[in-house]
N, C-alpha and C positions, 0 to 999 in steps of 0.2 A: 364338553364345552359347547355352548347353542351358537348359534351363528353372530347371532348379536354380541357375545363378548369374544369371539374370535375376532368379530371387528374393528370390536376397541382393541386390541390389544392388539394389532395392524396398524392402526391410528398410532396407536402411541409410541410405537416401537420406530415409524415411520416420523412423526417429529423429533421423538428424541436424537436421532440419527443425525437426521436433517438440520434442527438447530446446533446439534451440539461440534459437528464439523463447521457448519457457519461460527460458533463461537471461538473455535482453535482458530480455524484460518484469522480470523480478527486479533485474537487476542496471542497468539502465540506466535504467526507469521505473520503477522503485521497489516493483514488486508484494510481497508477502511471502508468502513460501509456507505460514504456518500461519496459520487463520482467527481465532486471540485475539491476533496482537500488535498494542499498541496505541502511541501516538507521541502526544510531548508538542507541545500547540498554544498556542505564546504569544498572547497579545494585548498592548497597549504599547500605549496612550494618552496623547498629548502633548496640554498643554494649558497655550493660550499668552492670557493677559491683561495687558488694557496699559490705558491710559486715554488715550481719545480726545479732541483739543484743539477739535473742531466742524471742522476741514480737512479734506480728503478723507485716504486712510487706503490705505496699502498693506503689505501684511504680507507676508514673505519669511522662508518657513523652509525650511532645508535636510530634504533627506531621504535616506531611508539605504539606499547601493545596492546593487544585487543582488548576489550571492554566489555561489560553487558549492555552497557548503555550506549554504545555505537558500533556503527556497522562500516565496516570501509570495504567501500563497495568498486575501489581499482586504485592502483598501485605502479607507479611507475618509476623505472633509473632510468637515467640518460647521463652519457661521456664519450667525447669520443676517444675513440681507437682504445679503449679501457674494456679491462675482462668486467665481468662483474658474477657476483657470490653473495647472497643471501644468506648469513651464518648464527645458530643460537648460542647465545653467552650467558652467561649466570645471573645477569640481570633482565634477560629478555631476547631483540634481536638485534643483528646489527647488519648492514651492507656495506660491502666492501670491494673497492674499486681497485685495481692493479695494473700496472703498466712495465714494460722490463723499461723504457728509457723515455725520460720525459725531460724538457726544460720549458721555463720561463712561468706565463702565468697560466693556469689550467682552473677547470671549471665542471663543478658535477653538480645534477640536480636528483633529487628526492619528489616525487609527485605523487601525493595521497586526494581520493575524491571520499568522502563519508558522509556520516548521517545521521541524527539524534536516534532511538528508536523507542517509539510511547508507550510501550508496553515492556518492563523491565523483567526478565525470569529470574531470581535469588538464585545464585550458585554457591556451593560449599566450596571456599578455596582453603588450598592448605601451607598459607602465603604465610610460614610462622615467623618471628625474627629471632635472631641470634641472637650469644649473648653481648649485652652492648661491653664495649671495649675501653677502657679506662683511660684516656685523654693523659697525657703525659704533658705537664706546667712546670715550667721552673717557680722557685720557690715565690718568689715576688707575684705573677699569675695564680696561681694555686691559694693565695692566702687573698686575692680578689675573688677568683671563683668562688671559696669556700665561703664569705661572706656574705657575698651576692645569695648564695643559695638559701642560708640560713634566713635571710631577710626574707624569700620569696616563698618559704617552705612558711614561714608564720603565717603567710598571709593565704596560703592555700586551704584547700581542704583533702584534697586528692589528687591523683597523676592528672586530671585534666584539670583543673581549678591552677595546680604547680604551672604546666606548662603554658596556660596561656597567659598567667602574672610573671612567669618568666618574659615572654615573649614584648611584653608589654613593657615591660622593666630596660628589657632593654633598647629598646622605642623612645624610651622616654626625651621628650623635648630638652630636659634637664638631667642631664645623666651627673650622676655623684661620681667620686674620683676610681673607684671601684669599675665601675660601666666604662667609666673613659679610657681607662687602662687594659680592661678587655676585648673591648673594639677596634682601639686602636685612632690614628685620624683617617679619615677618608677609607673605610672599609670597603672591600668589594662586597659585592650581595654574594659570591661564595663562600666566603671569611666569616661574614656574618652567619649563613645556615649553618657551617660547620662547628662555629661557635655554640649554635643553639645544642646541636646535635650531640658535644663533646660535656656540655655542664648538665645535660639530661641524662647523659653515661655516666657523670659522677652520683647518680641518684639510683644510678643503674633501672635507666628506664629505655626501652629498646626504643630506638628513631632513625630515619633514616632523610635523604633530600631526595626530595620527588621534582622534577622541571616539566614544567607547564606550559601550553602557548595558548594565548585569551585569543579566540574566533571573534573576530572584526571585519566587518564588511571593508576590501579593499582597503587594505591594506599594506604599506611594503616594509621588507628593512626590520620586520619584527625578531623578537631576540627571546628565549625563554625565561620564564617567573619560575624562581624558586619557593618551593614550600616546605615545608618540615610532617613527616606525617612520624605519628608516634603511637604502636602497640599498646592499647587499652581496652583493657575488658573483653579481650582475645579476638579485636577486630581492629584497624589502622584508622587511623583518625587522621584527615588533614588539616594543620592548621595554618592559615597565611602569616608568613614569620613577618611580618609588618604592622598585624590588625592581631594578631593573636587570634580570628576569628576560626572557628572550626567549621569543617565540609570542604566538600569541592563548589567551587562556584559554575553554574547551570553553563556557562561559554568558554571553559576550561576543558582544552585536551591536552589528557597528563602526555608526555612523550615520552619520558625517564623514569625510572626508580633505582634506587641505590646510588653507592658512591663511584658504578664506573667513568670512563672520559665520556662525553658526550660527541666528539670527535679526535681522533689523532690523525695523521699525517704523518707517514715515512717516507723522507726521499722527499722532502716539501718544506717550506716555511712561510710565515707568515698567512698562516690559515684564519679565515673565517669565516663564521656560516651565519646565511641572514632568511628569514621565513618572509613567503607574502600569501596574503589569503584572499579570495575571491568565494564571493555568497551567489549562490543560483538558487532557485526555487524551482523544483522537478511534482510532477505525481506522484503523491504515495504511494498509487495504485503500481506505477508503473517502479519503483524501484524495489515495493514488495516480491513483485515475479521477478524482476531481475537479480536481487537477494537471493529468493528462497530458488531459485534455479542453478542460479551461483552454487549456493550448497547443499544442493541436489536432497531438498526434501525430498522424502517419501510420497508424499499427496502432491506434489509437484509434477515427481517423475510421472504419476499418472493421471493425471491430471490434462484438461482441454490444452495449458500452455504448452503442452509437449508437442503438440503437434503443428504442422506446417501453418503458414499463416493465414494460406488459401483454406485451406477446413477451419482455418478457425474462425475467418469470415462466415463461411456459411454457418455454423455453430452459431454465432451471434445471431440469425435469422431464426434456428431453429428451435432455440431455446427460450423464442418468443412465445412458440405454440403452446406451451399450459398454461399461460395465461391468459391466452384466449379462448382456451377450453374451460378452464377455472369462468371462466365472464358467461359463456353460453350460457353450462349449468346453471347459473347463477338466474340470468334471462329466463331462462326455459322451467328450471325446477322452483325456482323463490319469488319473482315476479309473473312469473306466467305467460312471457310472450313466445308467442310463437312463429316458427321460423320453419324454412325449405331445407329441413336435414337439420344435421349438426356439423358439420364440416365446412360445410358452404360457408359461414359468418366467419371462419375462422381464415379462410382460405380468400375472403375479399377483403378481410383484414390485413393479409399481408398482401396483396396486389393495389392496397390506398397506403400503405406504408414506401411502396412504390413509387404511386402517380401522383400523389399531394390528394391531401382530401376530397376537396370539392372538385376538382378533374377529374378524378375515378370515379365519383359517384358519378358525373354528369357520363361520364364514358360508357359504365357499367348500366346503367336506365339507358342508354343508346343502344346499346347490344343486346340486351333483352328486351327489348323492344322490339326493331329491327328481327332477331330472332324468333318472334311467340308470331309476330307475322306471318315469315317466311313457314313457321312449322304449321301452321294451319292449314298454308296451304297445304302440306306435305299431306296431315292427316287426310285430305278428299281423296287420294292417289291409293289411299287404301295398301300402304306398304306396311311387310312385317317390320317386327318393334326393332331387332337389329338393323336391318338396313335405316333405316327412318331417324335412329340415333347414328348412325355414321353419317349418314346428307346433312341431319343437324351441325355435326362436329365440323364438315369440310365445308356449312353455311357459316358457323361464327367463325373460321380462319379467314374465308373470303370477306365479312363484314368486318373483323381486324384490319386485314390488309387494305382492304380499301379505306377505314378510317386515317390508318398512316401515312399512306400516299398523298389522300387527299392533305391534311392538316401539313404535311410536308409542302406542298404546294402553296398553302396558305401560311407559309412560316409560324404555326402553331404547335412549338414543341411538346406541350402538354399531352395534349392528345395523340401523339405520337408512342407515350407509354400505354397506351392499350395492349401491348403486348405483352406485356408483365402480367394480364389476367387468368387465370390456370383455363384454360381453352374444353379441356374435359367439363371443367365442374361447369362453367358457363354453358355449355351443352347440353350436361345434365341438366341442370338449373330448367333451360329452358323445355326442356324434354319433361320433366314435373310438372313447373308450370302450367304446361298447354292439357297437361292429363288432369290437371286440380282446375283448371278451366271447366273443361269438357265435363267435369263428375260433380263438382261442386260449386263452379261459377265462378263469373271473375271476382265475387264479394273477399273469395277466401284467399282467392291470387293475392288479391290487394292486402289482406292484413301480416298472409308469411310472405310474400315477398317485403313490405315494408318491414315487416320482424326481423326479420334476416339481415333488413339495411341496416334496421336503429342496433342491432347486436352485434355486427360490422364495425360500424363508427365509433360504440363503446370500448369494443375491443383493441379498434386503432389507438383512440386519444389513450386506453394503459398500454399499449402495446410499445406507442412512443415515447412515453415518459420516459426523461433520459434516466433519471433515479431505477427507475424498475427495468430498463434496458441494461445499466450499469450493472444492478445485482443477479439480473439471470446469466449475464456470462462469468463475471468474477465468481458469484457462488451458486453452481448448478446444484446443488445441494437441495437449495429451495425446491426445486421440483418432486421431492418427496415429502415438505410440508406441505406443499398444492396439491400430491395427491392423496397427503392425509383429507385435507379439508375437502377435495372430491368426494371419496371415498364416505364423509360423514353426511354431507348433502345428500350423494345417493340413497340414503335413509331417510331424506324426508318425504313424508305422506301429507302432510297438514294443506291447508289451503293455499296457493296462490294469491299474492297480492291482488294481481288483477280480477280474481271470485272475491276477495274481499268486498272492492269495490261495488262490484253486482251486485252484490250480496246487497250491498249497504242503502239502497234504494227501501227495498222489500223491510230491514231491519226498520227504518223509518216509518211507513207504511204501518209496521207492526204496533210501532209504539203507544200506551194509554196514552190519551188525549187527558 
């Protein structure tokens, strides 16, 4: 293999990496790749009062289980002087509050915080239903059901066409004597579901009651929606037992399935529980890490967020650096300007990321300045190059110090961050300089020192973008698509923009007239 396709296949091996962990973290742990979007955060507080007889007291309330499509991201009970237990039951979970001796009125709350999530993964559940169970009607009931059905089966075509002409039917603003007999006057909306649920057993179609709470912005005093969901085509279909409509509706969180209590109370009476909901709007970004740290992904645990908050500060600084090394190359290899090193432009990029743009350049032209002076004189003293680079070094701390002092005096805070400048490379810098002076003149001081600046300031304005500052901490990843795209650049031989240009004089000149 020649060197040239060992390269590519470094390139390629290097983005694929690169994007394809940027893609998971997006699309699997939920990252978002722009640094404003924001994601709505329920809260939904249940709150269950009963009145206690002086017997010991046990409360059992169901709760609402987990999802693909939501994330509950904390969980709280509260009661006082009450044990409390966490318990699974056959329909899911339930918590359970306990006292050995209680009287009068008493009070427990339920506090769930969650959260849509926009990328849904298909899971294979193995959620099958039993066989549905045969409603038992005295004979008067039984020869209304049996009718009602025959009516609703003509008008179908199938289990889902039956159940929502059922559903409809018996909806109806004009109910026949059939419908009025089976509903009864004044039905509860659980009468009502289990009716649904017991004339679809007679068809022997498996169903069950699913209770629902519709997410409303503040909220109080909310009570659960009944639904009918019904075994079709070996997956559960909901359908609202009012509209006959199928699906979950987008601002439904199911709480229940099946037929157990939704709460009891031993040792209590007159129980009732009432929901309130409250809407907040959080960072994607930030309930992403707080998620996936929650459940201890893999690429988590090792991952930047694992670490203290202080390294992760500085991480955000550091993970600035390939793209300002991406910008030089760029500068130096494709446009052609030329600059004092390659580290210098990158390294006065983050000390203007510091001091605000136009203060650090006026700061930095002060110090090099002041500096290419003061080394002049040095050179007549005819010192070796070590000593000569340490006087330099201990000249620009003293022309630091005295710039802060002074500007402190003058209540000029700006200029006060001179000290953010890396004090080496400013040293170096000007230790170059005064040698590309002395060998080649000030013509060429002036074009890589100005090189150096204009590759500095490009570097700054991407280095601040909050978009590109957003994605180098959340996905350090990119740094091995930046050193793919290095790594290809470093292959180019062709012309410089800037010889273009030169060029383009002569190319004129050449041209038939």
């Amino acid at each position: 293999m020649n060197v040239k396709l060992r390269l590519y296949v470094i390139v390629i091996l290097l983005m694929s990496i690169g994007i394809g962990v940027i893609a998971y973290k997006h699309y699997i742990l939920g990252f978002p790749l722009l640094p404003d979007q924001k994601k709505a955060v329920w809260s939904v507080e249940a709150r269950i009062d009963f009145t206690a007889r002086g017997d010991p007291v046990i409360v059992s309330f169901a709760l609402p289980p987990q999802a693909p499509d939501i994330i509950f991201t904390q969980e709280e009970f509260a009661s006082p002087d009450y044990g409390f237990s966490e318990l699974p039951s056959t329909s899911g979970r339930r918590a359970q509050w306990s006292k050995r001796s209680a009287n009068g009125h008493q009070t427990a709350y339920y506090r769930l915080s969650m959260h849509e999530v926009d990328h849904v993964v298909s899971s294979i559940t193995n959620d099958l239903p039993t066989e549905p169970k045969k409603p038992e009607f005295d004979e008067l009931h039984k020869t209304a059901a049996t009718t009602l059905l025959d009516q609703v089966r003509n008008k179908s075509a199938n289990t889902e066409t039956f159940t929502r002409e059922l559903i409809t039917t018996l909806n109806s603003d004009a109910p026949n004597q059939n419908q009025g007999l089976l509903l009864k006057e004044q039905a509860s909306e659980d009468y009502k579901t289990q009716l649904i649920i017991d004339l679809l057993a007679l068809e022997g179609i498996s169903a069950r009651i699913v209770r629902g709470l519709y997410l409303q912005s503040n909220r109080r005093k909310q009570s659960l929606s009944n639904f009918v969901e019904v075994y079709i085509g070996n997956e559960w279909l909901l359908f609202n037992q009012t509209t006959g409509k199928i699906g979950k509706p987008k601002n439904l969180l199911v709480w229940q399935r099946g037929d157990e209590s939704l709460l009891d109370v031993i040792g209590g009476k007159n129980s009732q529980i009432s929901f309130s909901i409250i809407k907040n709007v959080q960072s994607t970004r930030n309930l992403a890490v707080k998620d996936n740290l929650n459940q201890q992904a893999t690429l988590m645990d090792f991952s930047i967020y694992s670490l203290p908050i202080e390294q992760q500060n500085a991480f955000k600084m550091i993970l600035l650096l390939p793209i300002g090394a991406l910008i030089v190359v760029i500068m130096r290899l494709i446009i052609g300007i030329r600059t004092s090193g390659t580290f210098m432009p990158i390294l006065i990029a983050l000390a203007l990321i510091q001091t605000t743009l136009i203060s650090g350049i006026i700061l930095f032209l002060i110090v090099i300045s002041i500096g290419l002076l003061i080394r002049s004189y040095l050179s007549r003293l005819n010192l070796l190059f070590v000593a000569r680079i340490s006087a330099v070094i201990i000249v620009v701390i003293v022309i630091m110090a005295g710039i802060s002092i002074i500007s402190n005096k003058f209540g000029i805070d700006q200029a006060m961050s001179v000290t953010f400048f890396p004090m080496i490379i400013l040293s170096w810098t000007i230790e170059r300089m005064s040698v590309l002076w002395e060998e080649d003149g000030p013509r060429e001081v002036l074009i890589q020192g100005s090189g150096s600046l204009l590759t500095a300031v490009i570097a700054y304005l991407f280095m601040t973008n909050r978009t590109i500052e957003y994605l180098t901490f959340n996905f350090p990843e990119l740094m091995l698509v930046n050193l793919a795209f290095i790594l290809i650049l470093g292959q180019y031989t062709g012309y410089r923009l800037s010889e273009l240009y030169r060029f383009h004089s002569l190319d004129r000149r050449n041209a038939p007239r």
